[in-house]
C-alpha positions in Angstrom: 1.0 31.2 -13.5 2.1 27.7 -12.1 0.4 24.8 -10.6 -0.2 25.9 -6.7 0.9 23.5 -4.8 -1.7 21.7 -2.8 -2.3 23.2 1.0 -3.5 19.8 2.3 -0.5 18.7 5.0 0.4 14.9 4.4 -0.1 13.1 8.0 3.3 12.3 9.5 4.9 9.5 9.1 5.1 8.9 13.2 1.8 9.0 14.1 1.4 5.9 16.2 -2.1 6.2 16.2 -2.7 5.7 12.2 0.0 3.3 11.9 -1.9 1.3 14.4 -5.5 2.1 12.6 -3.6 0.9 9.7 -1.9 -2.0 10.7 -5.7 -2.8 12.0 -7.1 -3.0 8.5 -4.8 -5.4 7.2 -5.7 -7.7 10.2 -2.3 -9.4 10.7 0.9 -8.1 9.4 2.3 -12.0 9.2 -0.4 -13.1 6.6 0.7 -13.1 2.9 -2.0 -11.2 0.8 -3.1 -12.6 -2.9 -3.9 -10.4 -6.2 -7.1 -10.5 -6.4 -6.9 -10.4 -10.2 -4.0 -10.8 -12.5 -1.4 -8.0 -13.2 -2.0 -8.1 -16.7 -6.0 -7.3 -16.2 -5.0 -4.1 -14.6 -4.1 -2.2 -17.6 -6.7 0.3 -17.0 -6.7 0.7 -13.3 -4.3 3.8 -12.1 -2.2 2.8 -9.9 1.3 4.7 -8.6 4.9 3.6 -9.5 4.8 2.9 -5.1 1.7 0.7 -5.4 2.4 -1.3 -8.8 6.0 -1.9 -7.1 4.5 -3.4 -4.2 1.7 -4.8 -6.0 4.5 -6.7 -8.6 5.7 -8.5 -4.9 2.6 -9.6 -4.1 3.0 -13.2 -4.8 1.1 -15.2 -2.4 3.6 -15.8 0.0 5.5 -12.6 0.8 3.5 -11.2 3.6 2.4 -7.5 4.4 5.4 -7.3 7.2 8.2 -8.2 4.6 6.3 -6.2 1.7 6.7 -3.5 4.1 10.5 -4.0 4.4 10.9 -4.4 0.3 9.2 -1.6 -0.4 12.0 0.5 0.4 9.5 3.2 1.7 8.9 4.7 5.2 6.4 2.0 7.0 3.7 4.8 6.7 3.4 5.0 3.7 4.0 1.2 2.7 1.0 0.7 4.8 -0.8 3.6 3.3 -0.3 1.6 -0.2 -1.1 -1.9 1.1 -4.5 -0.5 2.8 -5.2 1.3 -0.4 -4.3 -2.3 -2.3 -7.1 -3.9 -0.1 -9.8 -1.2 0.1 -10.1 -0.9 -3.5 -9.8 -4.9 -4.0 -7.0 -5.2 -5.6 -5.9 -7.8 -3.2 -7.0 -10.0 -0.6 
């Protein structure tokens, strides 16, 4: 017998309502976040191919708007990751 897949719907990706909750909790999509740590001290923390690619563009002076656009995902989910970055402290 396989893996079941999970039964848990992912939101949609057009939900105006989370992306605004979203967009709420990184306060202002203009500001460039900062690693709170360095990349090389995060060999034990799990982190997704999504969120260690946006986390590698993370440089100080990219900010969460045009981390968005690079991240070559739907805005959803780049936000999803960026939120996730933040609320486990991984930046600032």
């Amino acid at each position: 017998m396989g893996k079941q897949p999970s039964t848990i719907p992912a939101p949609p990706d057009d939900d105006p309502s989370e992306e605004d909750a979203l967009a709420e909790r990184l306060v202002d999509l203009r500001r460039a976040p900062r690693a709170t740590v360095r990349l090389d001290r995060l060999r034990g923390v799990r982190l997704g191919p999504q969120a260690s690619f946006v986390l590698s563009q993370v440089d100080g002076s990219t900010t969460f708007e045009e981390l968005i656009d690079i991240s070559s995902m739907p805005r959803m989910a780049a936000l999803r990751v960026l939120c996730d970055l933040l609320d486990r402290g991984i930046i600032r």
